[in-house]
FIRORO-187175 format. One record per residue (C-alpha): residue in three letters; x, y, z. Coordinates in nm, 3 decimals, padded with zeros to 5 digits. Example, Ala and Ser with C-alpha at 12.3 -4.5 7.8 and 13.67 -1.06 7.14 Angstrom:
node marke:ALA&px:01.230&py:-00.450&pz:00.780
node marke:SER&px:01.367&py:-00.106&pz:00.714
//
This chain:
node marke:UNK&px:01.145&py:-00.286&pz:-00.805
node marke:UNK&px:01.229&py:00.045&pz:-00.841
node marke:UNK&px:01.364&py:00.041&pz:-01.172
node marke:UNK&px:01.035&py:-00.113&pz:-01.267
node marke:UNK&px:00.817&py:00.146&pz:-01.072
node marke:UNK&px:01.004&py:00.413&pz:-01.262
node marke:UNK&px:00.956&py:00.242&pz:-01.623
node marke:UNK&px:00.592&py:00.235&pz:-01.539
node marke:UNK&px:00.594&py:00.590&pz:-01.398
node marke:UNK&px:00.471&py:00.893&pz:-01.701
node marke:UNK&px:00.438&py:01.253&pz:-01.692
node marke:UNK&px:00.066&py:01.414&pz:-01.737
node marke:UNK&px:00.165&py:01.797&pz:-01.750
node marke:UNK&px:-00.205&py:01.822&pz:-01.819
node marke:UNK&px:-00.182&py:01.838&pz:-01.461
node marke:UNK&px:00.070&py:01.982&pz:-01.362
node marke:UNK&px:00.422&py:02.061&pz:-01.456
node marke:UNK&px:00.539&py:01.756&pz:-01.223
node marke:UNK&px:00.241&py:01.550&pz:-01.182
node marke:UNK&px:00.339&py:01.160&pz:-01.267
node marke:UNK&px:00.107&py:00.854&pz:-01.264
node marke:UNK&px:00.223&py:00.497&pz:-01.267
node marke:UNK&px:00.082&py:00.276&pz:-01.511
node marke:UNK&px:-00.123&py:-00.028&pz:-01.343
node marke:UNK&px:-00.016&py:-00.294&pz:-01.598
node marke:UNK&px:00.248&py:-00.384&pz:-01.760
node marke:UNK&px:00.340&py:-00.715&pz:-02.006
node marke:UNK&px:00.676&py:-00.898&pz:-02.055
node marke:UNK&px:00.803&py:-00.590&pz:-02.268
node marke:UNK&px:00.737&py:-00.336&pz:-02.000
node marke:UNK&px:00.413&py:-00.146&pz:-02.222
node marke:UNK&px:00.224&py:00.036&pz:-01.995
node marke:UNK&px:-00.156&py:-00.139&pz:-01.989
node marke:UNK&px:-00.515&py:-00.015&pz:-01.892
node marke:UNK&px:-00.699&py:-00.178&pz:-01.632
node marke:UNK&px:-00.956&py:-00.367&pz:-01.760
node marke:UNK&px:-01.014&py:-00.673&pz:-01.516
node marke:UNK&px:-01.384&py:-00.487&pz:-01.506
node marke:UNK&px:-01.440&py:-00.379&pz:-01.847
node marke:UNK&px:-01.238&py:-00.081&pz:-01.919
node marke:UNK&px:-01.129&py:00.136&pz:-01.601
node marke:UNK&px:-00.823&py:00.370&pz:-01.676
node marke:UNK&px:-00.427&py:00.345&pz:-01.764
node marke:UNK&px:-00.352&py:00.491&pz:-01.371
node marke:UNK&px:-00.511&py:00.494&pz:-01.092
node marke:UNK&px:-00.499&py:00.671&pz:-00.703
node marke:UNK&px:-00.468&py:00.324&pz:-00.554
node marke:UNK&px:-00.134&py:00.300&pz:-00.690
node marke:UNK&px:-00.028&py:00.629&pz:-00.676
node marke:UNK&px:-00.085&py:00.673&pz:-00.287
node marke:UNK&px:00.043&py:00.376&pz:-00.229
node marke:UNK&px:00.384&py:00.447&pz:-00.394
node marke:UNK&px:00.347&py:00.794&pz:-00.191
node marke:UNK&px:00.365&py:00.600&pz:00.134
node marke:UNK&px:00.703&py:00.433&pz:-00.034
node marke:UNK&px:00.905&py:00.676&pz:-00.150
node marke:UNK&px:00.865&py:00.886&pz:00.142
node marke:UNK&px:00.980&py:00.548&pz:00.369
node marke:UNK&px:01.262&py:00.561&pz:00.125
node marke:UNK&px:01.345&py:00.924&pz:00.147
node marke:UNK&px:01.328&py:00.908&pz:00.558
node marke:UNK&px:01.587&py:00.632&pz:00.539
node marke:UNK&px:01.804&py:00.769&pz:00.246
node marke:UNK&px:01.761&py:01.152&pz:00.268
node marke:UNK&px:01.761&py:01.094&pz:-00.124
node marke:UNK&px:01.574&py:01.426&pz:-00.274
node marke:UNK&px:01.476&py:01.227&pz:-00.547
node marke:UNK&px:01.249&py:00.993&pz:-00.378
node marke:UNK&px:01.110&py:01.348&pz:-00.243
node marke:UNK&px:01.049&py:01.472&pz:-00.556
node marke:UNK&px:00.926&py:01.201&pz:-00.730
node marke:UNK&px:00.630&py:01.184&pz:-00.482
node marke:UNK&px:00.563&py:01.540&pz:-00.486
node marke:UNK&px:00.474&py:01.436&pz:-00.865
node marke:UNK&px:00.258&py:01.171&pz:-00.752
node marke:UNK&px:00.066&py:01.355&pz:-00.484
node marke:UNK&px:-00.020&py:01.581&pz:-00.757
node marke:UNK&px:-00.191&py:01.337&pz:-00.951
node marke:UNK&px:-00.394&py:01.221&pz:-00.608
node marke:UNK&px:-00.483&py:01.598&pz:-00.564
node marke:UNK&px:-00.643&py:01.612&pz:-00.909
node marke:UNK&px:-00.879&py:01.314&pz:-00.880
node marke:UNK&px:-01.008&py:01.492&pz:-00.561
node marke:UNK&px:-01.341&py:01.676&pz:-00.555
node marke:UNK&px:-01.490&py:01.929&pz:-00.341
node marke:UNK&px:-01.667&py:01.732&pz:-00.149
node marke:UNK&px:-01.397&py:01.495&pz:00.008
node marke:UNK&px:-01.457&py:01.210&pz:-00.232
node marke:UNK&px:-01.179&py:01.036&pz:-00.451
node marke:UNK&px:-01.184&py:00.936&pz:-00.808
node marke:UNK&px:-00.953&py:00.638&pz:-00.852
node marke:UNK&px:-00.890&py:00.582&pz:-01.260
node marke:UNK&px:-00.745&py:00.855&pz:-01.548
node marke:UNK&px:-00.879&py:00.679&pz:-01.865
node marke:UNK&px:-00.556&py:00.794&pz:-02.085
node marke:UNK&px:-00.248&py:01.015&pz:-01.981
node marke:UNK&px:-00.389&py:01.367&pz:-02.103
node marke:UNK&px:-00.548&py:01.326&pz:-01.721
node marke:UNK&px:-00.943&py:01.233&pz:-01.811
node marke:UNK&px:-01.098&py:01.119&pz:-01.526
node marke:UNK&px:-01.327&py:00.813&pz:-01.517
node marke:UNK&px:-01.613&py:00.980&pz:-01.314
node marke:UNK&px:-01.825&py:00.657&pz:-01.281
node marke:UNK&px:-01.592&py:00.346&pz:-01.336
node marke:UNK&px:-01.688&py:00.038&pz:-01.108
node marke:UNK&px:-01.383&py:00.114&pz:-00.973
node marke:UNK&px:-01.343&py:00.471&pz:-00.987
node marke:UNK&px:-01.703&py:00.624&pz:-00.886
node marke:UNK&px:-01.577&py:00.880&pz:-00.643
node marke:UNK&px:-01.569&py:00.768&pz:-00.254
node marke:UNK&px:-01.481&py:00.423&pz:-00.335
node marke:UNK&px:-01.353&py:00.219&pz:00.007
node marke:UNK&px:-00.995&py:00.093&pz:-00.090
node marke:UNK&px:-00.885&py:00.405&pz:-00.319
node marke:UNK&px:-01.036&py:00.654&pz:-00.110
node marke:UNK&px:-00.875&py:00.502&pz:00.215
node marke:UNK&px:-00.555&py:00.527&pz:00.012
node marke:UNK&px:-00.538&py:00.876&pz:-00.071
node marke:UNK&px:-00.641&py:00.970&pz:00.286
node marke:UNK&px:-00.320&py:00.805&pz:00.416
node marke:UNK&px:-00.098&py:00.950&pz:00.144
node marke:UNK&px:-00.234&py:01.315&pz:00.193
node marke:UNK&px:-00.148&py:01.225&pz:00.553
node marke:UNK&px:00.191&py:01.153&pz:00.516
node marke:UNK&px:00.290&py:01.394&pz:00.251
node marke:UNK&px:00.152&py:01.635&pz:00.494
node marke:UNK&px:00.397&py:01.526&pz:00.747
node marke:UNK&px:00.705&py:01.513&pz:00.518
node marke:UNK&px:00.636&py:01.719&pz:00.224
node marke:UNK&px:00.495&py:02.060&pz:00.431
node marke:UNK&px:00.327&py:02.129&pz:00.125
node marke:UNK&px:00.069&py:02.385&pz:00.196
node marke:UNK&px:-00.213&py:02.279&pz:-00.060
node marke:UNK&px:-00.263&py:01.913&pz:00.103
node marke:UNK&px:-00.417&py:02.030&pz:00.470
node marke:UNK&px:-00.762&py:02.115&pz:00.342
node marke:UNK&px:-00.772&py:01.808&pz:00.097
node marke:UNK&px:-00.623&py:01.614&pz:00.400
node marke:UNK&px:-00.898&py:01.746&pz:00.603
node marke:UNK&px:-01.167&py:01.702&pz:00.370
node marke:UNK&px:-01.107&py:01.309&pz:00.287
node marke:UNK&px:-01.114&py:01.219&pz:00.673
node marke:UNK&px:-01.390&py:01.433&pz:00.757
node marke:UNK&px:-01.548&py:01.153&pz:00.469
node marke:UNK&px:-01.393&py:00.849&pz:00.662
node marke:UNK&px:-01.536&py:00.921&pz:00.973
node marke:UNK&px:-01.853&py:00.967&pz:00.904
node marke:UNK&px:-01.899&py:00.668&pz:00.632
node marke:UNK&px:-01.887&py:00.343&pz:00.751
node marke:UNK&px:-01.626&py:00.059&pz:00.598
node marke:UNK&px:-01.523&py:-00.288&pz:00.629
node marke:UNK&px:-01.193&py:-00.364&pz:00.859
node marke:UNK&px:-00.970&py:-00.434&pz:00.569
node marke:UNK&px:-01.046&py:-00.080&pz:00.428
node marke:UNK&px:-01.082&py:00.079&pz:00.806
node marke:UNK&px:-00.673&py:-00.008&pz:00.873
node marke:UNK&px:-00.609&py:00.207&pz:00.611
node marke:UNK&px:-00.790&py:00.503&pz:00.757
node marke:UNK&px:-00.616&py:00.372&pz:01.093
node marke:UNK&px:-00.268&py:00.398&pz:00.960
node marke:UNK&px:-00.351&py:00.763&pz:00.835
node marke:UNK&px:-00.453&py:00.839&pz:01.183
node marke:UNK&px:-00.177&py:00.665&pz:01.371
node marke:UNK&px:00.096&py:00.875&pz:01.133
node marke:UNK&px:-00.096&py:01.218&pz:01.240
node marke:UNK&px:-00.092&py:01.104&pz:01.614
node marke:UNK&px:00.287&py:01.020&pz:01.625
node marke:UNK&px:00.324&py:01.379&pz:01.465
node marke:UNK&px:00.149&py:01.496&pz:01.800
node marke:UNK&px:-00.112&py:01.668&pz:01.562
node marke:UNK&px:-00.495&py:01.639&pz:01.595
node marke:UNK&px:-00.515&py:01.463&pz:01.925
node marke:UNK&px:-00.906&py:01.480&pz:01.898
node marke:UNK&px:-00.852&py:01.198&pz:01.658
node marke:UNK&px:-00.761&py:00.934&pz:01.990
node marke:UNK&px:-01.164&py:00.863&pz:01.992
node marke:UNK&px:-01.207&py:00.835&pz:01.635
node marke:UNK&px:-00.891&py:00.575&pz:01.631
node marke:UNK&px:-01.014&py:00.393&pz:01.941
node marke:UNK&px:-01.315&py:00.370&pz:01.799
node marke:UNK&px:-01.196&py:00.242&pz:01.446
node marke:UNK&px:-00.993&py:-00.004&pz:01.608
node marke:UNK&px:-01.289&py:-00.157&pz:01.817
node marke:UNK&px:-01.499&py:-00.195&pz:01.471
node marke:UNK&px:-01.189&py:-00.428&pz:01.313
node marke:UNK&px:-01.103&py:-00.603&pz:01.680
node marke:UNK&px:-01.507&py:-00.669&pz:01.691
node marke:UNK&px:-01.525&py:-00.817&pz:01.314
node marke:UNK&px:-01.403&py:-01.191&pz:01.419
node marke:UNK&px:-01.447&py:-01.542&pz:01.365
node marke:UNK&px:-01.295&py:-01.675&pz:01.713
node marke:UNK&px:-00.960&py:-01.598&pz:01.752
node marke:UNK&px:-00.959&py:-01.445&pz:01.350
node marke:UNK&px:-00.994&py:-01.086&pz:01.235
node marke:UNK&px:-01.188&py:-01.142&pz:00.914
node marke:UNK&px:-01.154&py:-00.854&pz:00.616
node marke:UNK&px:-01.545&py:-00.788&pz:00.659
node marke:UNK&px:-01.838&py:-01.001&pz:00.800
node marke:UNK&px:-01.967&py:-01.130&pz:00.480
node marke:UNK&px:-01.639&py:-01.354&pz:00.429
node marke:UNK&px:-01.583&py:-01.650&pz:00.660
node marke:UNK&px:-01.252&py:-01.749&pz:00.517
node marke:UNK&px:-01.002&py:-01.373&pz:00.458
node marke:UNK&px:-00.818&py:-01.369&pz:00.155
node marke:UNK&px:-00.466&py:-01.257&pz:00.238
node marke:UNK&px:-00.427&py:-00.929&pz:00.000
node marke:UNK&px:-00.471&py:-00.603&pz:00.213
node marke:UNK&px:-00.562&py:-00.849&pz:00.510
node marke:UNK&px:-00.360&py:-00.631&pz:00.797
node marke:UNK&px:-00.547&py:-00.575&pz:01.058
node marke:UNK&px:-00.336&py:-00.743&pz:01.311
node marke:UNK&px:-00.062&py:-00.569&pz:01.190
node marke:UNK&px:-00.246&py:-00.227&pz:01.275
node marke:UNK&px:-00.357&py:-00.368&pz:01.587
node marke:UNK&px:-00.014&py:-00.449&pz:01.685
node marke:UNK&px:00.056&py:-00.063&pz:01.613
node marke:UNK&px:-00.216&py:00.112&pz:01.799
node marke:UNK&px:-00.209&py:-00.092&pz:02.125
node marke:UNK&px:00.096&py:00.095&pz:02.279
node marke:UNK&px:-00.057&py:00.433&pz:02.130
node marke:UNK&px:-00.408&py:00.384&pz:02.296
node marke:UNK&px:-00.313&py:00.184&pz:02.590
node marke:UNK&px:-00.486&py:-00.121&pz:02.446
node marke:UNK&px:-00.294&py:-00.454&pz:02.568
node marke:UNK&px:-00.587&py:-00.680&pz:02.446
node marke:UNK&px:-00.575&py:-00.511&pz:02.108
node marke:UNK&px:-00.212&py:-00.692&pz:02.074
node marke:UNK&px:-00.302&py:-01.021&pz:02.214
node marke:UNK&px:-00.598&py:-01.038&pz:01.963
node marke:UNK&px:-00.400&py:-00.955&pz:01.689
node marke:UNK&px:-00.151&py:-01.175&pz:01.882
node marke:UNK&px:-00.387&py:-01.488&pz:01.856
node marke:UNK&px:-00.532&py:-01.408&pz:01.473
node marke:UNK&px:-00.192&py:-01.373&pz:01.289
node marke:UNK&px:-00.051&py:-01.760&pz:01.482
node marke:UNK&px:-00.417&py:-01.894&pz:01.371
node marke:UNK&px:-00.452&py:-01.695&pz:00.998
node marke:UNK&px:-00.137&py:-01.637&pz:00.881
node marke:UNK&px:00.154&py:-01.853&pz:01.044
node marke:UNK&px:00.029&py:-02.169&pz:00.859
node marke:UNK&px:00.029&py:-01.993&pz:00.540
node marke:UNK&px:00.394&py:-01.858&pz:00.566
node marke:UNK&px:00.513&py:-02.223&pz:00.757
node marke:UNK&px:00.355&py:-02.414&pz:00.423
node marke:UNK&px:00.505&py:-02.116&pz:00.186
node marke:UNK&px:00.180&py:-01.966&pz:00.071
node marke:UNK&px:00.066&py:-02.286&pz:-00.077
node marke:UNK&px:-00.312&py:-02.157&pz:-00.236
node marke:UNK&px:-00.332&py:-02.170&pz:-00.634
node marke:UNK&px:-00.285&py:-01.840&pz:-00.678
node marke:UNK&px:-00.082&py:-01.581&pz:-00.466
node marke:UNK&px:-00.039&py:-01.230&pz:-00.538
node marke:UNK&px:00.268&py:-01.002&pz:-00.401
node marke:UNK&px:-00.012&py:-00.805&pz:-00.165
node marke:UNK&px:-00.089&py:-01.091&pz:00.001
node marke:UNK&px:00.243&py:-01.182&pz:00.125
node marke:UNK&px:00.345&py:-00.835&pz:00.184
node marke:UNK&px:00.071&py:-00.811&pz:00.395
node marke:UNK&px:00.196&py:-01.105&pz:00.577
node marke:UNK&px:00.546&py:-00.920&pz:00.615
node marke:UNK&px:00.399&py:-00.646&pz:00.716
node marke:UNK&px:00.179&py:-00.808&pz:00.971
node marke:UNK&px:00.460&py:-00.985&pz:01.124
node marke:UNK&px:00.739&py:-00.733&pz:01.188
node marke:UNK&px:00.452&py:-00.498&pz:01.350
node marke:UNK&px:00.409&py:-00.821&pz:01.598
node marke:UNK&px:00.804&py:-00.842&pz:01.593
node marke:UNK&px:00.835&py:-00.481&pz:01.733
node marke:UNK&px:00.525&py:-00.515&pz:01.925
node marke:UNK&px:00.609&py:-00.818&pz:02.139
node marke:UNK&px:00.974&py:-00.855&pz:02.071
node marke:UNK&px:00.904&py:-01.254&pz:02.040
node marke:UNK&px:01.162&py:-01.453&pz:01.811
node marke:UNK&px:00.862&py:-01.656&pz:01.627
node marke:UNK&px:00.740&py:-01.326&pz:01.449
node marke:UNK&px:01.084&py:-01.279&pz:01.333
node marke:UNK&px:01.086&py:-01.607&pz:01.192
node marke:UNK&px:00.752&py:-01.578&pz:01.035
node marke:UNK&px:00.816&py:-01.231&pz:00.857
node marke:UNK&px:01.186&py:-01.365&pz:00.759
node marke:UNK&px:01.028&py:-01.666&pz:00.574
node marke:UNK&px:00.688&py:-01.467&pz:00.444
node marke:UNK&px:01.017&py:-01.260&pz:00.281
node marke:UNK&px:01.166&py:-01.563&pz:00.145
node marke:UNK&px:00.857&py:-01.632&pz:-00.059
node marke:UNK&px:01.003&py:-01.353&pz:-00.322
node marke:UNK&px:01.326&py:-01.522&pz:-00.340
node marke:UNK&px:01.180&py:-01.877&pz:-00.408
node marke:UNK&px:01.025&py:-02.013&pz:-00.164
node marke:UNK&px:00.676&py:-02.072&pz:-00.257
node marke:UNK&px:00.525&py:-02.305&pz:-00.487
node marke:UNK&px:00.670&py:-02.252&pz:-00.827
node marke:UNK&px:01.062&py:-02.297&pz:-00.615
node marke:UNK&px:01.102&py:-01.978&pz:-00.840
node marke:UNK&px:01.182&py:-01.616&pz:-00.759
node marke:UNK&px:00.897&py:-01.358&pz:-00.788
node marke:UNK&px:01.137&py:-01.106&pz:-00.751
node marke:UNK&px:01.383&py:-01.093&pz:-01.055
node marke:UNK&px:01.698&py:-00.880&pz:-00.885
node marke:UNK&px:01.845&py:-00.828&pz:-01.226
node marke:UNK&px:01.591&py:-00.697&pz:-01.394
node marke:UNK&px:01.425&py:-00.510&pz:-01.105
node marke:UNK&px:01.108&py:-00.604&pz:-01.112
node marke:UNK&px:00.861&py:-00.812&pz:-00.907
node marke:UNK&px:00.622&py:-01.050&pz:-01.089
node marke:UNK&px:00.222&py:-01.030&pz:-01.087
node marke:UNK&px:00.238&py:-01.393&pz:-00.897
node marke:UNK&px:00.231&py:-01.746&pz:-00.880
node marke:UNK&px:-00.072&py:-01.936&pz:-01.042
node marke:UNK&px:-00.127&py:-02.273&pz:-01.013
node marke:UNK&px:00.310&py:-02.305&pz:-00.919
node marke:UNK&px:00.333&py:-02.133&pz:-01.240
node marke:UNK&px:00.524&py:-01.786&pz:-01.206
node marke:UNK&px:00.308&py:-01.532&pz:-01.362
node marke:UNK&px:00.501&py:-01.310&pz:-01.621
node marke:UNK&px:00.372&py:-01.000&pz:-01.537
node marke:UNK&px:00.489&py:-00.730&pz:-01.361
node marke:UNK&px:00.240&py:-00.449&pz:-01.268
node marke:UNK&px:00.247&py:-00.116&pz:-01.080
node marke:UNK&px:00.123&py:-00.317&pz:-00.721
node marke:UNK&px:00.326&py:-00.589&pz:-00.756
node marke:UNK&px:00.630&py:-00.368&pz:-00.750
node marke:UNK&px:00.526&py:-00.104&pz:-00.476
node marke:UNK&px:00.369&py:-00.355&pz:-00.228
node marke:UNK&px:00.677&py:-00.593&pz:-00.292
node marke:UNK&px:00.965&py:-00.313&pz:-00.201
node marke:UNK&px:00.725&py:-00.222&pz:00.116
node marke:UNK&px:00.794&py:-00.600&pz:00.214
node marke:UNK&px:01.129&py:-00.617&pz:00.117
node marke:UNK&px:01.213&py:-00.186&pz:00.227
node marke:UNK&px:01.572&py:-00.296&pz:00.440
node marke:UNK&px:01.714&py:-00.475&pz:00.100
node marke:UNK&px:01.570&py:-00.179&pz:-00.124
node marke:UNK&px:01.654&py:00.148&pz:00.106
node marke:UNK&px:02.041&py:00.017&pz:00.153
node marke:UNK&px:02.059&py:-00.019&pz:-00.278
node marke:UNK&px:01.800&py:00.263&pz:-00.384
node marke:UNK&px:02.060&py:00.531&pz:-00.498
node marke:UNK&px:02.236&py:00.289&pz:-00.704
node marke:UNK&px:01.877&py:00.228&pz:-00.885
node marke:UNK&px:01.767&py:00.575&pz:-00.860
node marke:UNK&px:02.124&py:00.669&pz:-01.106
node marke:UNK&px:02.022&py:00.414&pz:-01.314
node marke:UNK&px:01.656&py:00.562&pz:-01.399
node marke:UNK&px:01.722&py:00.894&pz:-01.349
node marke:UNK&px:01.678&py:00.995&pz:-01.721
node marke:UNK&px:01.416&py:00.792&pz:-01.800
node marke:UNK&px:01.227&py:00.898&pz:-01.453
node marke:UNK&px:01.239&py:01.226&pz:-01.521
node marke:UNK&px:01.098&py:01.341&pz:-01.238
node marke:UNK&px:01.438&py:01.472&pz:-01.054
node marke:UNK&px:01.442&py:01.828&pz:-00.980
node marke:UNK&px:01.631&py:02.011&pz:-01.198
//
């Protein structure tokens, strides 16, 4: 997953002298593609970029691997550019000289999932990075969160930005903002299930993490019936899905990493055996066990398919794929990452000198 992360990663020194993007698509021969799922949108976009922001730096506080370091810098320059004054994210460059799609469907600036995104990634290169040009950015895209209001599947993004500043023991103001947040996605439910927003009865299971979040903020706020309802959502929602291996027509790597993700929080949160079990065999759904009894994740190649479609395995292998599979799969990747990160080092080129 690396490997593939780094063939889709380029330079734009339009930028800056280390500013990278990752390219969102790629086909069987590794070309970098444009996003056009909603008539042309951009060859890279902040989704991706933050995203892969929040990964490397996992990677680098469990390798100490200044590459990983570095290679984020890079990318947290590119999220810096598409910034404007006011707070507001663009999300799309329409070709790697760096020109920004102003007005994109998905690009317009202040978009919910992209602008989330790059509110959580300022956050946590702010942590780790010290870098002294991402406070008042930082400071500028929450300022926009909490006044705008946003479904619960884009709110647990703006959660987990606040829950990383919090451990830090910075901005401690932010305990009624998070309580608050957290209220809005407990309150948005269908019986014992935390739906992604009110308009859709049945969640789809990409960026569907709420309990997962809950699970995380209970012990910070004091909240015991945030955990149980998280608690009660992911055994109604999600454990069927993992028990039957995912079984809809078509499954994307978000979904189940989402899963993953939901279930280790519940793991740590409760310490109870059966969330073990569930994130364990979520996991297994890279390695084969989902409908197409093939692996999404090809370990020799290093790279993680777009999917399974109708228990076909999709050929693809895209920019999310890869970053939202190594956050599901971050033990098996952290303890082999330096190996990778010698093999790509030339083509990266994004190592310090």
């Amino acid at each position: 997953m690396i490997r593939q992360i780094a063939r889709l990663t380029r330079r734009i020194p339009a930028i800056s002298r280390r500013a990278v993007a990752i390219a969102v698509y790629a086909n069987d021969e590794d070309r970098g593609l444009a996003a056009r799922d909603r008539g042309f949108e951009g060859v890279a976009c902040v989704d991706d970029a933050a995203r892969a922001v929040i990964l490397l730096l996992d990677l680098y506080r469990d390798t100490d691997d200044r590459r990983l370091r570095e290679w984020a810098s890079g990318l947290v320059d590119f999220v810096l550019f598409m910034q404007r004054e006011d707070g507001r994210f663009h999300n799309f460059i329409r070709d790697w000289e760096g020109s920004i799609n102003t007005d994109g469907p998905t690009s317009y600036p202040g978009g919910t999932f992209w602008q989330a995104r790059a509110v959580r990634a300022l956050a946590r290169a702010h942590l780790v990075l010290r870098d002294p040009r991402v406070a008042a950015p930082l400071a500028r895209g929450f300022a926009f969160a909490t006044v705008n209001p946003a479904p619960p599947d884009v709110r647990t993004i703006h959660v987990l930005a606040a829950l990383d500043l919090m451990r830090a023991g910075l901005t401690p103001v932010l305990r009624e903002t998070l309580e608050r947040w957290c209220d809005e996605i407990a309150e948005c439910r269908d019986g014992e299930i935390l739906l992604n927003n009110p308009n859709e009865p049945v969640p789809h299971l990409w960026g569907h993490v709420q309990e997962g979040v809950l699970a995380e903020a209970a012990p910070l706020l004091d909240r015991p019936d945030l955990l149980d309802l998280a608690r009660q959502s992911a055994r109604s929602l999600l454990a069927p899905q993992i028990e039957r291996a995912f079984p809809d027509r078509t499954v994307q790597p978000y979904g189940v990493a989402s899963a993953v993700y939901v279930m280790d929080r519940l793991y740590q949160g409760t310490g109870e055996a059966a969330y073990a079990r569930w994130r364990d065999q979520a996991r297994a759904w890279f390695d084969g066990r989902n409908s197409a009894s093939l692996p999404v994740y090809d370990r020799v190649n290093g790279r993680v398919h777009d999917g399974i479609d109708d228990a076909r395995l999709n050929p693809h292998s895209g920019a999310e794929s890869n970053i939202v599979g190594a956050q599901a799969l971050l033990p098996d990747v952290a303890a082999r990452v330096h190996a990778f990160l010698d093999e790509v080092a030339d083509r990266l080129e994004v190592v310090a000198a």
